[in-house]
Structure formats: C-alpha cells, structure tokens
N, C-alpha and C positions, 0 to 999 in steps of 0.2 A: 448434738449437731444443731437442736433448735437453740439453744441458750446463746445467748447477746454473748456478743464478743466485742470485748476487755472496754468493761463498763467505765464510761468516764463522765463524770457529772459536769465537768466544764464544757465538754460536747453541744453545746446547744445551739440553736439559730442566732445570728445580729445582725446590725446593721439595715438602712430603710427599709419599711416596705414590707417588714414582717409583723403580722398582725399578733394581739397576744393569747387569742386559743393556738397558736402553731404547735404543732411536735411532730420530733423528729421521725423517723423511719426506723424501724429496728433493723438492726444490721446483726445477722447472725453466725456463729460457725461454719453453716451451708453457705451462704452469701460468699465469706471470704476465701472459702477455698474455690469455688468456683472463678470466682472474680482473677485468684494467684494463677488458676491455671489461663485464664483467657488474656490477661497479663502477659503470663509466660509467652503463648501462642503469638501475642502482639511483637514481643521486640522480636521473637525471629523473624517473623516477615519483616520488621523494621530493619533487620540488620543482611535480610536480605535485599530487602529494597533499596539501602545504601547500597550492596555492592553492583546493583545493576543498573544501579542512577549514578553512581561516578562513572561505572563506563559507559554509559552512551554519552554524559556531559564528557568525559573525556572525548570523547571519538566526534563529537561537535565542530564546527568547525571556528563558530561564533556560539559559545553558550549561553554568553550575555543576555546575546540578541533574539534567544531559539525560544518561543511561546513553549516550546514542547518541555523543555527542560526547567523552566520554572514552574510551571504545571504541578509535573512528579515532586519537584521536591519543598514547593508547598504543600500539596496534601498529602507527601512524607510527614515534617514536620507538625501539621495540624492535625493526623492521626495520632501520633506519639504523642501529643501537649494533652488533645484529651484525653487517651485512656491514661496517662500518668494522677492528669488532676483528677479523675473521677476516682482512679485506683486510690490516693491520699485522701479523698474522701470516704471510702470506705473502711479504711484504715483507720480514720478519726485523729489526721490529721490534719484536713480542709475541712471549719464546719462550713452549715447549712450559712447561706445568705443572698440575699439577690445579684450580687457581685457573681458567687460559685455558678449561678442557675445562668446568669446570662452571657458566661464565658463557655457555660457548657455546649450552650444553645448556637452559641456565635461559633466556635469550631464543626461542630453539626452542619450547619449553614454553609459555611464554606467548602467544607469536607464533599457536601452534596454536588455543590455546585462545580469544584473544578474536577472531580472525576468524571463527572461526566461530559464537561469541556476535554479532557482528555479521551474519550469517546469519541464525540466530535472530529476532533483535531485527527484521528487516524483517520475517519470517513473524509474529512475534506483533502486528504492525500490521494484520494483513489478517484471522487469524483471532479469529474471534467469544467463541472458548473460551477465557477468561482461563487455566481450569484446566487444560486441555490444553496450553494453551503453555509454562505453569510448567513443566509435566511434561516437555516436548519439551528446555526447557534445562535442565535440574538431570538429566535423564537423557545429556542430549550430554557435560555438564561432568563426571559422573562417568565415563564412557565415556572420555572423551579424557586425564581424569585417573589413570585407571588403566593406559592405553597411556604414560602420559608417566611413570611410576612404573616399569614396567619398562623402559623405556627408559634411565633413570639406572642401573638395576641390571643392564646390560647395555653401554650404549656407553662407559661413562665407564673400568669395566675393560680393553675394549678398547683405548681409546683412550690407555690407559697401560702397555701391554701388559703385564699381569699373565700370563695364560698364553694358550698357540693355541686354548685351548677357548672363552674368551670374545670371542675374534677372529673365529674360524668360528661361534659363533651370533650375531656381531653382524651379518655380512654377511647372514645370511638373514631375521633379526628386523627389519631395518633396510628390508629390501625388501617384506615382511611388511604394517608400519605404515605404512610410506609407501600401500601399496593398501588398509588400512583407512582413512585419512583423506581417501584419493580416493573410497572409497564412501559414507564416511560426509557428504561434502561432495554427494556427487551426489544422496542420498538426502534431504536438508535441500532441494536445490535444485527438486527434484522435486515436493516436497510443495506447496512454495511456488507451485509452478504450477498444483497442481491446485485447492490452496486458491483462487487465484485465480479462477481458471474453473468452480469450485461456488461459491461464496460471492460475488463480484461479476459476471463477464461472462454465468451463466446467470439471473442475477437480473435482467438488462436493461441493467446498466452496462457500454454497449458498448465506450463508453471508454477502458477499462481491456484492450482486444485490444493495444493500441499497447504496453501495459507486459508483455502475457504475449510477443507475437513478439518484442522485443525481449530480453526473459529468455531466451526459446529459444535466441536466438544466442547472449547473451552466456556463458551457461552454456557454453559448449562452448569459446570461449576461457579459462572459468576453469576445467574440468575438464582443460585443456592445461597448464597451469601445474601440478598435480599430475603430468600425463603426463612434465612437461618434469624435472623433480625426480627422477625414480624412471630417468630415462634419463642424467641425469646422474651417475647413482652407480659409471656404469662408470667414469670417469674417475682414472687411477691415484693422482693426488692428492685425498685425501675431502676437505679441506680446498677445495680447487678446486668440488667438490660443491657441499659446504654453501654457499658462496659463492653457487650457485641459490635456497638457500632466501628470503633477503631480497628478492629480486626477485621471484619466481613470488610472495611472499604479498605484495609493493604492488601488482603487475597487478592482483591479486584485491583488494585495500582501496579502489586508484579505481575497478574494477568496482561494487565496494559502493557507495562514494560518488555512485557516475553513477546506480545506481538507485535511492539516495533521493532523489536531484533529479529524476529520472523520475516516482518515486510522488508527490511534491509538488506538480509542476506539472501531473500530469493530475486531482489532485485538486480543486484549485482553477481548472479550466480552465474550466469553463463556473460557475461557484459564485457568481461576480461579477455573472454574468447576471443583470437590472433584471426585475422582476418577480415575483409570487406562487409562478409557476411553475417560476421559475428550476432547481429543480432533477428538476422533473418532463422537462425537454429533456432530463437522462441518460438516461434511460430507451427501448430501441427495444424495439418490438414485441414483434420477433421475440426478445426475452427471455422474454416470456410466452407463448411456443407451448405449450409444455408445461407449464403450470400456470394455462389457464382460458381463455386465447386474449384477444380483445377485454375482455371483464367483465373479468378480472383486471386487466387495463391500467388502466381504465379505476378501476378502487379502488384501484390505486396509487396515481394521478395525484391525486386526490382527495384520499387521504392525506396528500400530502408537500404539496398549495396548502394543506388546513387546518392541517398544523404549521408551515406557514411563515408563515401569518397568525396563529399562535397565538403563535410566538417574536416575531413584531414586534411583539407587544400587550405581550408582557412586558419589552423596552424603557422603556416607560415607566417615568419616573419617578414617585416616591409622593405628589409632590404632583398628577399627572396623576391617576396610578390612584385618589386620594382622590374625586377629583369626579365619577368615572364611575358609572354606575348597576351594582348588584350582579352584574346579569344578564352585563354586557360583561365586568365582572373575572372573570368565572368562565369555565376553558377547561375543554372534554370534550374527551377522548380518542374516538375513534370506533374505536378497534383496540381488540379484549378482552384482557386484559390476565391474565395467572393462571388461574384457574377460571369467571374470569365469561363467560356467555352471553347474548350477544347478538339479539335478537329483533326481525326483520325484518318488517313489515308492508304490503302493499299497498290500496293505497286509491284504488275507482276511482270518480270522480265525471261523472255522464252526466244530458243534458238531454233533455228530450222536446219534439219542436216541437208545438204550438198547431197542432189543424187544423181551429180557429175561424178563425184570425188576426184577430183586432179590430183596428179603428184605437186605434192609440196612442193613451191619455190623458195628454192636455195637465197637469202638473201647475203650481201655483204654490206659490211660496215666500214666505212674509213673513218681512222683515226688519227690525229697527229702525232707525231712520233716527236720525246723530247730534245734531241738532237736535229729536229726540223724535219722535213719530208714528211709523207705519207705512206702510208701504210693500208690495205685492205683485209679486212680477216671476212670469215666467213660464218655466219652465224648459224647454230647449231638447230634439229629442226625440234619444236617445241609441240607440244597438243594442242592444235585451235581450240576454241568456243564451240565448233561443229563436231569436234571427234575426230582427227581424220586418221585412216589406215597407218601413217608412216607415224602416227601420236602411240596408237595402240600399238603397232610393231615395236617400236622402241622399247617400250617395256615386254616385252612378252606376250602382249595381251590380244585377243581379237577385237574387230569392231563392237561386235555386241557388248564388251564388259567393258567398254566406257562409262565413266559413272557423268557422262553426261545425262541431263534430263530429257533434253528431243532422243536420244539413243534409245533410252531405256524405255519411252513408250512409242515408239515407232516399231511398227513387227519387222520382223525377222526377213532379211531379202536374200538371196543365193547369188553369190559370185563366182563366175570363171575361174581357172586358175589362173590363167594370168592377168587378171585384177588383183591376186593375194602377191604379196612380196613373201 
C-alpha cells in the first residue's frame, strides 16, 4: 500500500517558475485508492446535482436571467473540472507545473466564493431589507476575496517549493482559512435562521417551522463538510486532500438546492387554497401572542381577505373595468402607509322600547295598475326597530324573546291579558 504507484520517469515538473532542487510528491497505492473512492463519491453528487439543477432551471421562469441558476451550475461545473484535473494528476496524467497549481487554486477560489453567494442569495429571499442584504453579500465577497488573495500569495510558492519559509506558513495559513470559511459558513447559516424565526414563524407563518427544523439539521451536515476538509489536510499527500474539496462543496450545493425546493414548496403550500381567505389559513394564533393577542389576529385576517379581494379586482380586464361604476375601480388600502394616520371611530346606535306599545298601524300602499287605474293593497305587519307585540306574535314568539337589544336588557314587565293578543 506504501509502494509508489505506476512509477513513471517522464512524470516530472515543467514549465516557468519551477525552480531546480523541485520534487515531485510521492503518490502511493494508499493515495489512489482513496483519491478513486472520493472521486467515486464526487460524480454521484454531480450526477445528482445535475438532476436537481435541470429541474429548478426547468421550473424557471426566465433561467437566463435567474442569479440563482447560474450560481448552481457554475459551481456544478467548477467542482467537477477540479476534482477531475486533480484526480489526472494523481493518476500521472497532468504533471506538476505552475499552469496545474494555478488552475487548481483558481477553481478553489471560485468554488468558495459562489457557494456561499448561493447562501446569501437564499437569506436575501427571506429578509425584508433589500439594503442590508446588499451589504451582507458585497461585505462576504470582499471577505472571501481578500482570504483568496493571500491565499495565491502563499500556496502557489509553496507548492513550487521556492523556499521552507513558504512551506511552513502554508501549513498554518492553510489551516487558518480553512476555520475562517467554516465560521464564516456558520455565521451566514445562523443568521438565516434567525431571520427566519423574526421575520416569518413569529409573524404567525407557522409553516415555515418545517423549513427552520429542517435547516437546523441540515446545517450540521454542511458544517461537516468544512470539518471533513480541515481533517483531511493531515493526509501526506495535499493532493489527496484537495481531492476533499470538490466533494464537501457538492454535499453542500445539493444542500443548497434541497433547500430551495424546501422554501418553494412550503411557500406555495397552502397559496392554491380556493377562497378570499386562502391566505389568512397561514397564519396561527399563537403568532400573535405577543403582539395584541385576538385583535391583532383578527386585523391581520382582515387585511390579507381585503388585499386578496382587491388583487382579484384588478384581474380585470379594461374592457371590464370600463363598465364598472367609479366607486368599484377604486381600492383603499386599510394599512397606513408613510406618515399618514389613521382614525378609528366607534359608533354606537341603541333603541328605546315603547312603554305605550300601540297596536300596529295597518299601512296601505297604492300602486299603479298596468292597464291604468289604481290600486291599494295593504301592507303586511312587519317587526319594528322597538320589538313590538304584534312582531313577536307573528312568529310565535313573546315580547321578551325578541332579539332586540333595548328588549333583552330591559327587565322584565307584566301585562294584563288583554294587552296580550
């Protein structure tokens, strides 16, 4: 297992920039079976990665235009280009040369950089602040671009062995940024989840629990994948190493991908739901405990039937909306909107009962008759606004079980019989 495998004298380093005490790395038995199986492990996440990135590019609507969708399948492709050329280099197919070291470095580099743009890019879906999320990726990509800068000014001399001084600070530097891009991956992941949990599950969209328990786990297999990397650097051949990197970041790319098929389908999960209120069923209660109890609920729900009656109005088309009266084309907002205030009124309207009670008068009505003349009919006796005896006889009923309101908190009086019909 230690003996060099398939010894080849033409093998050597060329081309600029190699000095002439250089030699090569032994690459052993151990090395290449290792290297075959993480290989192996590589193209099936690759081959799963394609089939979960053609379908969301399929399901796209514009994939040309979608950040998200070039994202994945850039750093698809730039994980397969590296572990391929580094596998042919172990194989003693690609030699050593500064060409191999800065193509390896330069995939690395990018590899780093848009996964965790695709990180980003799921958090700036969830939070509200356009201009904090700017901030969140233009401050990550300068971060990561400034570790990936000394990075070239540090591994690539090593790795041409210029002298033991840049050898010994590549091993430290090298272990270094491997734990910054673990922290700075945990700290993106983190955020994500609290945005989550401020911004939709305490809002009421309980929903949205399924997507944070689920992030909980999965972050801990994709904080493994950095673990697994920085454990692999013991391994005497660096080459064998790196060979981790393409894998640990596809784990983490169909991580990605599974959770925007996640965030998609619990978005649209209930959205389809028939009805006004279709999206007032997101919402539990127990979201508004802490911000008003019932009444707040209760103006949510309100809120989201009037804007979802106000979006199906505007549906129409303009030959519809031409014929409609001014009052229907026009929608109010019922949320204040900027500086404006809103002013709330109560208006309480109360009836006094009659403690005469007359007999109903008999009213008539004349009407014109189509053949000319007139006509008077008599109109039939109806229940006042007061309650009165000949309202409640009609149906059956006594005065008391009128569901008037002055009835039912006025006490109780005794009538004669002949006040009762």
């Amino acid at each position: 297992m230690d003996t060099e495998f398939r010894h080849d004298p033409k093998f050597i380093a060329w081309g600029p920039f190699i000095p002439s005490h250089y030699r090569n790395e032994e690459i052993t038995v151990a090395d290449i079976i290792i290297a075959t199986i993480v290989w192996g492990l590589t193209c099936v996440f690759s081959i799963l990665a394609c089939y979960i990135g053609y379908g969301q590019t399929k399901g796209s609507r514009y994939p040309w235009r979608s950040t998200y969708v070039w994202l994945i399948w850039l750093e698809l492709v730039v994980c397969f280009v590296m572990g391929l050329e580094c596998y042919l280099h172990l194989m003693k197919f690609i030699r050593p040369s500064f060409a191999f070291y800065f193509t390896i470095l330069f995939w690395w580099c990018i590899q780093v950089q848009l996964l965790l743009q695709i990180i980003i890019n799921r958090i700036r879906v969830i939070v509200p602040d356009r201009k904090l999320s700017r901030h969140i990726m233009w401050g990550t990509a300068f971060i990561v671009t400034a570790i990936n800068i000394s990075v070239f000014n540090i591994w690539i001399p090593a790795r041409l062995q210029i002298n033991h001084k840049y050898i010994h600070i590549n091993e430290i530097w090298d272990r270094i940024e491997k734990v910054l891009y673990l922290i700075l991956d945990a700290l993106l992941n983190g955020y994500f989840l609290k945005t989550v949990k401020a911004n939709l599950i305490n809002n009421g969209l309980q929903k949205y629990n399924k997507l944070l328990r689920f992030n909980q786990r999965i972050i801990v297999v994709s904080l493994l994948m950095d673990v697994m990397i920085i454990v692999a650097m013991s391994i005497p051949n660096s080459f064998v190493y790196i060979q981790f990197h393409p894998l640990a970041y596809l784990v983490k790319l169909n991580i990605e991908m599974t959770m925007a098929n996640l965030i998609k389908r619990i978005a649209v999960s209930k959205a389809r739901r028939p009805g006004h209120a279709s999206v007032a069923h997101e919402y539990n209660s127990e979201g508004f405990t802490n911000s008003g109890g019932t009444a707040a609920r209760l103006q949510r729900n309100s809120y989201i039937e009037l804007t979802t009656k106000a979006a199906k109005k505007n549906r129409l088309s303009n030959s519809q909306s031409s014929t409609l009266p001014i009052d229907e084309e026009r929608h109010i907002s019922f949320v204040p909107t900027g500086t404006q205030i809103k002013k709330t009124e109560e208006i309480v309207i109360t009836s006094d009962p009659n403690p005469e009670w007359p007999a109903p008068v008999r009213e008539k009505e004349i009407i014109l008759k189509k053949n000319g003349g007139f006509k008077e009919i008599e109109i039939p006796d109806t229940k006042s606004l007061d309650g009165t005896d000949s309202a409640a006889s009609s149906v059956g009923r006594r005065r008391d079980d009128s569901d008037d309101e002055a009835v039912l908190v006025s006490p109780p009086q005794r009538y004669s019989k002949d006040q009762k019909r």
